[in-house]
Short mmCIF file of the C-alpha atoms (twelve columns), coordinates in Angstrom:
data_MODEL
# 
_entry.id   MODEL 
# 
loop_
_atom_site.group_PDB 
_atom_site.id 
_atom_site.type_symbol 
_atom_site.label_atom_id 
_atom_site.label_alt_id 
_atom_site.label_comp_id 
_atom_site.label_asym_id 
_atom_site.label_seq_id 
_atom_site.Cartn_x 
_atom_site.Cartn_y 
_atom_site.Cartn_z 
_atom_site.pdbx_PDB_model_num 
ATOM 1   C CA . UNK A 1   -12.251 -50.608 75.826  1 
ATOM 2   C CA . UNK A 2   -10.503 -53.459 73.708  1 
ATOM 3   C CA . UNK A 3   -9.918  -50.963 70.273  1 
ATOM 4   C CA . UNK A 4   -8.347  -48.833 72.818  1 
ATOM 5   C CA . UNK A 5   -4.355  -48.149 72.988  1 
ATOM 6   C CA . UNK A 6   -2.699  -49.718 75.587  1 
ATOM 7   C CA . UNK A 7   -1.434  -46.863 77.954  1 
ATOM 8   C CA . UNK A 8   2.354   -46.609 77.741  1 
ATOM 9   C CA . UNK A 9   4.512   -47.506 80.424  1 
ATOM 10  C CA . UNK A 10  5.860   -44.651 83.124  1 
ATOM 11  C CA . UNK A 11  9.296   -44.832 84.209  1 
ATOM 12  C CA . UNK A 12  10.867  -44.072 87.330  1 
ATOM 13  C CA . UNK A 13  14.366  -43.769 88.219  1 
ATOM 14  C CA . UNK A 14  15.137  -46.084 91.701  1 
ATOM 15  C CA . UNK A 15  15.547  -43.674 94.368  1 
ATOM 16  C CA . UNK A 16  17.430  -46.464 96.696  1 
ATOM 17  C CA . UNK A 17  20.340  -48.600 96.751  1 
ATOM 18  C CA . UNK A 18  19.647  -52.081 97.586  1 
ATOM 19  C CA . UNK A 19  22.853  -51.971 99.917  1 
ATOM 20  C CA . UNK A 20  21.135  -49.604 102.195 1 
ATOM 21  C CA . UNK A 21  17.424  -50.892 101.617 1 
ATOM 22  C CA . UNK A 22  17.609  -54.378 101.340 1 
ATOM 23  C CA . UNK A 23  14.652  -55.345 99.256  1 
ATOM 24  C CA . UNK A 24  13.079  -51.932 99.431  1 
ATOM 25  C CA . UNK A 25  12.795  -49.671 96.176  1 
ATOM 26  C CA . UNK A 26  12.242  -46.379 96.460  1 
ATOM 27  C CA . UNK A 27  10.793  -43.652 93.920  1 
ATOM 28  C CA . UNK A 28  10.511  -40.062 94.093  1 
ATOM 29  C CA . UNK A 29  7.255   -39.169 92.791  1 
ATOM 30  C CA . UNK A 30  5.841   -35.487 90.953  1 
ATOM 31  C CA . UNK A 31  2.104   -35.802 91.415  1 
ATOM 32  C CA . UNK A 32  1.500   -34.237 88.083  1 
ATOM 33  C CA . UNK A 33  -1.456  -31.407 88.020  1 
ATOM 34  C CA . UNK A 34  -3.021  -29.624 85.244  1 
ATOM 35  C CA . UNK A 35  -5.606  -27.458 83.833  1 
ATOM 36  C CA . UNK A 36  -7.467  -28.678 80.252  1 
ATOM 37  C CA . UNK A 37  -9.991  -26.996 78.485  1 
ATOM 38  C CA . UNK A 38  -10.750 -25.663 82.171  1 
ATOM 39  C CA . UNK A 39  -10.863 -28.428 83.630  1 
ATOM 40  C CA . UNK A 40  -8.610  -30.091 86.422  1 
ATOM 41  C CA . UNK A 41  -6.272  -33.082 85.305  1 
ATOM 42  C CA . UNK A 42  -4.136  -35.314 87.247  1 
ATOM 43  C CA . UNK A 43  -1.077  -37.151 85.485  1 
ATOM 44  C CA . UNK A 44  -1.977  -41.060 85.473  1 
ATOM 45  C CA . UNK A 45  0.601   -42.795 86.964  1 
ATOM 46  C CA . UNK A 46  1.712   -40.095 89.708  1 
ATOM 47  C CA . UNK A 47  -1.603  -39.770 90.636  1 
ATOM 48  C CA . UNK A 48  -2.467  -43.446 91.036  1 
ATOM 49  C CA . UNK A 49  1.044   -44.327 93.214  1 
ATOM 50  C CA . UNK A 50  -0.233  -40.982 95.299  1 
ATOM 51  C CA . UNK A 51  -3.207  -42.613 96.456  1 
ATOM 52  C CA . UNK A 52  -1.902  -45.616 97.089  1 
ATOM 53  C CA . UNK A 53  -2.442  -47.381 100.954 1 
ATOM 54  C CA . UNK A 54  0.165   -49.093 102.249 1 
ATOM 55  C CA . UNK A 55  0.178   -52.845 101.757 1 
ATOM 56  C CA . UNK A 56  -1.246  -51.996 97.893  1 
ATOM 57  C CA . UNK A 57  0.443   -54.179 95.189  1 
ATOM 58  C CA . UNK A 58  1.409   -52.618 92.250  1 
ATOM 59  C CA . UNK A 59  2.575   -53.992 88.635  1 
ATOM 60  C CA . UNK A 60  6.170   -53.000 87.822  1 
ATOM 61  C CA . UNK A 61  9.519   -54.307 85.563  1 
ATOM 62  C CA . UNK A 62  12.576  -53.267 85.800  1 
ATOM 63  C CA . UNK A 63  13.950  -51.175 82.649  1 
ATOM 64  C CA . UNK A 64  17.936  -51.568 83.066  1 
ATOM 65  C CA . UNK A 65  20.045  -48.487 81.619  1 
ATOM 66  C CA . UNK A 66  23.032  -50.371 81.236  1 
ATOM 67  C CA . UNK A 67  25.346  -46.781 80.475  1 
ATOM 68  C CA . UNK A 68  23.821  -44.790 83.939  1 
ATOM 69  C CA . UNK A 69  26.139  -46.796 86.595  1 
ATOM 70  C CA . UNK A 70  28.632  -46.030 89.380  1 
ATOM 71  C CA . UNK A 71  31.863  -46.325 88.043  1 
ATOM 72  C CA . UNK A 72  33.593  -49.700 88.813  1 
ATOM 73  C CA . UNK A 73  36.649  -47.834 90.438  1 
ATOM 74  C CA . UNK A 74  35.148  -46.581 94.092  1 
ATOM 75  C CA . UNK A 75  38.119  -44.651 93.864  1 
ATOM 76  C CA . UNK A 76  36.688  -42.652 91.194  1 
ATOM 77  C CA . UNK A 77  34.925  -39.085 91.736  1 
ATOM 78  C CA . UNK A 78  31.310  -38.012 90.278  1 
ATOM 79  C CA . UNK A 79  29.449  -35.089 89.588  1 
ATOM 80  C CA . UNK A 80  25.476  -35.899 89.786  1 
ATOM 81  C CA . UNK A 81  23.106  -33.033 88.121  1 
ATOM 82  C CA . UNK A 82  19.596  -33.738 89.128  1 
ATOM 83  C CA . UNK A 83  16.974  -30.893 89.217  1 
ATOM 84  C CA . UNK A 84  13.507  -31.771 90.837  1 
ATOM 85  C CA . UNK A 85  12.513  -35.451 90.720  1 
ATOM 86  C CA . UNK A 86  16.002  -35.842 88.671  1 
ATOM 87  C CA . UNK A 87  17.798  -36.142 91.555  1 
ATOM 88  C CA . UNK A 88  15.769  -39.693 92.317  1 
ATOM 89  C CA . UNK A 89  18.890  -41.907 90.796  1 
ATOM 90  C CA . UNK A 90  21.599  -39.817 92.820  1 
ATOM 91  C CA . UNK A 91  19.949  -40.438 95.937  1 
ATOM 92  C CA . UNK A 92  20.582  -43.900 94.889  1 
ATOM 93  C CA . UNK A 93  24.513  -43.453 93.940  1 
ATOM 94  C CA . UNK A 94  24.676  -41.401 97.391  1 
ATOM 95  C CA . UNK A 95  23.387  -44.599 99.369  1 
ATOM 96  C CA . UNK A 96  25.705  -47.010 97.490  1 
ATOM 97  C CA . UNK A 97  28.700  -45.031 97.757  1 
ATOM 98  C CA . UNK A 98  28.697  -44.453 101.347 1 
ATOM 99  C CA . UNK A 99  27.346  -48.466 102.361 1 
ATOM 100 C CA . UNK A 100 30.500  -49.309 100.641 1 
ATOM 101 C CA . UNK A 101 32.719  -46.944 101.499 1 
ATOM 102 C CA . UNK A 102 33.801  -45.437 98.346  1 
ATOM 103 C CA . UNK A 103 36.674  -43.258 98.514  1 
ATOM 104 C CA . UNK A 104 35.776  -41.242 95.123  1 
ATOM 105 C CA . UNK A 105 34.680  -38.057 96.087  1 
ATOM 106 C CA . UNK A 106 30.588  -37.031 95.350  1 
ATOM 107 C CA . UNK A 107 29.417  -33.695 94.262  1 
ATOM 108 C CA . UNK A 108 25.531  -33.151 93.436  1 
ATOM 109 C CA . UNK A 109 24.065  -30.009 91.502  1 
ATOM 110 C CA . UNK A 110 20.082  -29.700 92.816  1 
ATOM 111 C CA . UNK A 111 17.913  -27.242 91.728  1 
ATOM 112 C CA . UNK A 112 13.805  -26.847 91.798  1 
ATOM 113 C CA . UNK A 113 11.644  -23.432 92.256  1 
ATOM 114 C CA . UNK A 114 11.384  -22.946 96.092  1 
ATOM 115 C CA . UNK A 115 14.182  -23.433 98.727  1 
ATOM 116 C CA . UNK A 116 11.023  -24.072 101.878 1 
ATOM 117 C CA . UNK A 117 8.647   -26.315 99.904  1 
ATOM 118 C CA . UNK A 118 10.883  -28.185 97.203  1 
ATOM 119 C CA . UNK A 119 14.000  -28.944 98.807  1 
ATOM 120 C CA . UNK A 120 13.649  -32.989 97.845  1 
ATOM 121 C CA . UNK A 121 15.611  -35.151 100.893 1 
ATOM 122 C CA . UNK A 122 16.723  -31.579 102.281 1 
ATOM 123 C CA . UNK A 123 17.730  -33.162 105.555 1 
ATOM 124 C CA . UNK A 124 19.426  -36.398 104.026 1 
ATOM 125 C CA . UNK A 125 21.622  -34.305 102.013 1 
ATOM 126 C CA . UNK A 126 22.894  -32.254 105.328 1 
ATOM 127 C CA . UNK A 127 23.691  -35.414 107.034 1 
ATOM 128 C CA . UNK A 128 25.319  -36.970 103.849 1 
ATOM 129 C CA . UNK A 129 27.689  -33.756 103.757 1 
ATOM 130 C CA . UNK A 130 28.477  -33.966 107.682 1 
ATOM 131 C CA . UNK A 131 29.623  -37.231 107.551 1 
ATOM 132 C CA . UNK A 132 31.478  -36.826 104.439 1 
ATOM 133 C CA . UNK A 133 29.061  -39.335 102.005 1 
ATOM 134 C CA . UNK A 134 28.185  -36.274 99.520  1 
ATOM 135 C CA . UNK A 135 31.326  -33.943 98.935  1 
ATOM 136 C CA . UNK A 136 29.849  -30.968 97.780  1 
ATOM 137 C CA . UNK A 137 26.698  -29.764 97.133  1 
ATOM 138 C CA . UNK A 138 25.271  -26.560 94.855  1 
ATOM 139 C CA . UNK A 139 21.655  -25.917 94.430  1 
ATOM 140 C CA . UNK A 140 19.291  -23.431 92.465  1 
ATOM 141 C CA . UNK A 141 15.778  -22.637 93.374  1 
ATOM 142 C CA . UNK A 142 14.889  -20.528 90.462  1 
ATOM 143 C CA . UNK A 143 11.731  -18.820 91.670  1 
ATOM 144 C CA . UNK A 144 13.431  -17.687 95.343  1 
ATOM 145 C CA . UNK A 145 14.866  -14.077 93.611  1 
ATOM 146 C CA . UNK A 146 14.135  -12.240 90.589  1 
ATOM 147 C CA . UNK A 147 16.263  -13.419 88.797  1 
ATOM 148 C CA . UNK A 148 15.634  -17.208 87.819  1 
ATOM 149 C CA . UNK A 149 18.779  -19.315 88.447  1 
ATOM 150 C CA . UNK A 150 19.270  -22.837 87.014  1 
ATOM 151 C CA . UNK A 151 22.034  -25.677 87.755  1 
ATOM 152 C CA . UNK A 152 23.316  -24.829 84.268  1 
ATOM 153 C CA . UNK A 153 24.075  -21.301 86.070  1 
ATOM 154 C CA . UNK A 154 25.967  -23.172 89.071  1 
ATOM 155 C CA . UNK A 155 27.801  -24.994 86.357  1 
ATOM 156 C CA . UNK A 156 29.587  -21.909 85.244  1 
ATOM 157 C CA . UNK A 157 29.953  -20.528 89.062  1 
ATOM 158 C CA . UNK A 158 31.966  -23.667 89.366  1 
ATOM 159 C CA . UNK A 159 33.601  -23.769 85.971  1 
ATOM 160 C CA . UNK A 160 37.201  -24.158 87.075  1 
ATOM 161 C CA . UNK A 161 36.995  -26.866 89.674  1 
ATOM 162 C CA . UNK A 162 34.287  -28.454 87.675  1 
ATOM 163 C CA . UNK A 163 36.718  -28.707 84.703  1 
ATOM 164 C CA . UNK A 164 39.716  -29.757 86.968  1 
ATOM 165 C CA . UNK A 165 37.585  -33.100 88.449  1 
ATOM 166 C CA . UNK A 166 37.036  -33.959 85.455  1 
ATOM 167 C CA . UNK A 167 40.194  -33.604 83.772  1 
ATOM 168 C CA . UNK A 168 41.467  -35.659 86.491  1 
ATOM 169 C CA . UNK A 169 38.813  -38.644 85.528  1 
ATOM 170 C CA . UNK A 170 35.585  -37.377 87.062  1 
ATOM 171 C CA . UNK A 171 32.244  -39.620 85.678  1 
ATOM 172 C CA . UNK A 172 29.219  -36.558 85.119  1 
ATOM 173 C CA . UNK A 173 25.678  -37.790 85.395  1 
ATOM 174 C CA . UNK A 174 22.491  -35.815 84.340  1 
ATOM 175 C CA . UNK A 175 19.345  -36.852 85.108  1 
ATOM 176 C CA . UNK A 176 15.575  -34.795 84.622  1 
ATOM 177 C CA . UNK A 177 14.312  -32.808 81.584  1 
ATOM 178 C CA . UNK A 178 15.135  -33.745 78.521  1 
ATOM 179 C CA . UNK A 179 13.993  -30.771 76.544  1 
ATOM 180 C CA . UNK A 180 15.490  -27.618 78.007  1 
ATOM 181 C CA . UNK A 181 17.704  -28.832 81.409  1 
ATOM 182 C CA . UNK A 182 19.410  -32.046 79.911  1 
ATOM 183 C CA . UNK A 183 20.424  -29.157 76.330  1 
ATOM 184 C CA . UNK A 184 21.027  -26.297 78.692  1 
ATOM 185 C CA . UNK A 185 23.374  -28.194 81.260  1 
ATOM 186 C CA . UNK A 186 25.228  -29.459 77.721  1 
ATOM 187 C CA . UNK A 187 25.927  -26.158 76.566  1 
ATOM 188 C CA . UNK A 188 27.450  -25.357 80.008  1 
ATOM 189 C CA . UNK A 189 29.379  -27.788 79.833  1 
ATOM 190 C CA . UNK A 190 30.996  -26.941 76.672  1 
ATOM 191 C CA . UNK A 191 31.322  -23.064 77.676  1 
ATOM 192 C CA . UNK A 192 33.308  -24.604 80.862  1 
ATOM 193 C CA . UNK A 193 35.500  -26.303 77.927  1 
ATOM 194 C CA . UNK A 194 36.045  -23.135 76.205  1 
ATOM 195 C CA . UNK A 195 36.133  -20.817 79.323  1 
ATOM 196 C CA . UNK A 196 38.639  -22.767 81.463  1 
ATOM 197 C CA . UNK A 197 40.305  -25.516 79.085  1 
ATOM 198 C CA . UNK A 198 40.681  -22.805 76.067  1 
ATOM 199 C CA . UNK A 199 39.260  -25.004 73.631  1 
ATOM 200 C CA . UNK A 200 37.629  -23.530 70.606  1 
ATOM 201 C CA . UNK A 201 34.223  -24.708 69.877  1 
ATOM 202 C CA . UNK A 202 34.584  -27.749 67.926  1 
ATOM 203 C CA . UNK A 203 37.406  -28.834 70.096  1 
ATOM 204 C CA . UNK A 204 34.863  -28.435 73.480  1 
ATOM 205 C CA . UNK A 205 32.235  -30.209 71.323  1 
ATOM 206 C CA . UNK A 206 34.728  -33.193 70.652  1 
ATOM 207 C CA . UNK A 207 35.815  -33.341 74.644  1 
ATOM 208 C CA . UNK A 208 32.236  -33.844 75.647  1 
ATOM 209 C CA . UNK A 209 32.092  -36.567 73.195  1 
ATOM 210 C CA . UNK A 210 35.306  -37.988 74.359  1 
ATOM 211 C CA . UNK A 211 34.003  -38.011 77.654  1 
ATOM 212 C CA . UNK A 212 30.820  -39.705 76.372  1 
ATOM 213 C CA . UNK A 213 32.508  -41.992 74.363  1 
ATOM 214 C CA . UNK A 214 34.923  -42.973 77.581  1 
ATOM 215 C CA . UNK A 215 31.434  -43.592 79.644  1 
ATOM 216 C CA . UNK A 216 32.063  -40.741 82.084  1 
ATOM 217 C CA . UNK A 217 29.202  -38.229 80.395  1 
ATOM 218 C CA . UNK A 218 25.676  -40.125 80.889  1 
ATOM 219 C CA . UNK A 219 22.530  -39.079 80.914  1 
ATOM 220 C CA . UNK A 220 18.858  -40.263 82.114  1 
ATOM 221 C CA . UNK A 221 16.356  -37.815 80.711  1 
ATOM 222 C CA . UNK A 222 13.098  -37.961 79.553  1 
# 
């Protein structure tokens, strides 16, 4: 066991906001399942916190992404993008924003395959839109149709009013797969440049790094 590697660590975005929770931290958790060389796997870490009792103790630190933040000004309107356990962080912003009473306005992009079985926090979000704590909301469930529709699609459904927020100072915020959502949401994101701004290519390439640059384009992706 000793000439073994240790395992690395797993990350997981908070799913809380202390002002809500107190001294609670929440996760949102993908018990990860697989098939290898036929036989069944189960992904380490989700499968360990998914058999947890309560009471269990577990081992954790706190990995601080000092770029994914609220803005400072509560004044100040964000777009969250968060498909499947993605949307963990802006469950988080959600919470904060309404305990203190931001005025900014809050619009969340959800996706995942089914609308019945994978509709993560379903009912929070439909309270957080009566009472006015989440703006607007658009969500994909790819597999509910024939044809598969992402948030990147929603993206472009929404390109003009997406473009005017943030024109008008808008922070974005991406959080999930790194390898084809996190690419596929940046690319609509610079079609919405060239569709509805009129920039050329280059020119939408350098507004997405302006917004970058300006801290209003972050991502949490892995």
């Amino acid at each position: 066991v000793e000439a073994l590697r240790a395992l690395a660590p797993r990350m997981y975005s908070i799913a809380s906001s202390q002002a809500l929770v107190d001294e609670e931290v929440h996760l949102t958790v993908a018990n990860v399942q697989y098939d290898f060389n036929d036989q069944a796997r189960w992904g380490v870490a989700s499968n360990y916190l998914c058999q947890l009792e309560d009471g269990a103790e577990v081992r954790v630190f706190v990995d601080r992404n000092s770029r994914f933040k609220l803005p400072t000004n509560p004044a100040t309107d964000v777009i969250m993008i968060g498909p499947g356990t993605g949307i963990a962080p802006f469950r988080a912003f959600v919470q904060e924003r309404s305990a203190t009473e931001a005025t900014g306005r809050n619009w969340l992009f959800f996706g995942n395959p089914h609308f019945t079985t994978d509709f993560l926090y379903q009912l929070e979000w439909q309270h957080a839109l009566e009472d006015g704590a989440l703006t607007k909301m658009d969500v994909a469930f790819s597999r509910d149709q024939p044809e598969k529709i992402y948030v990147q699609h929603k993206l472009l459904e929404r390109a003009t009013e997406l473009y005017e927020w943030l024109q008008n100072g808008a922070h974005l915020y991406v959080c999930g797969d790194a390898n084809h959502m996190a690419k596929d949401v940046h690319q609509a994101l610079q079609q919405v440049a060239q569709q509805v701004g009129g920039l050329d290519e280059d020119a939408a390439r350098q507004w997405i790094d302006g917004l970058a640059a300006e801290g209003r384009y972050a991502r949490d992706v892995y």
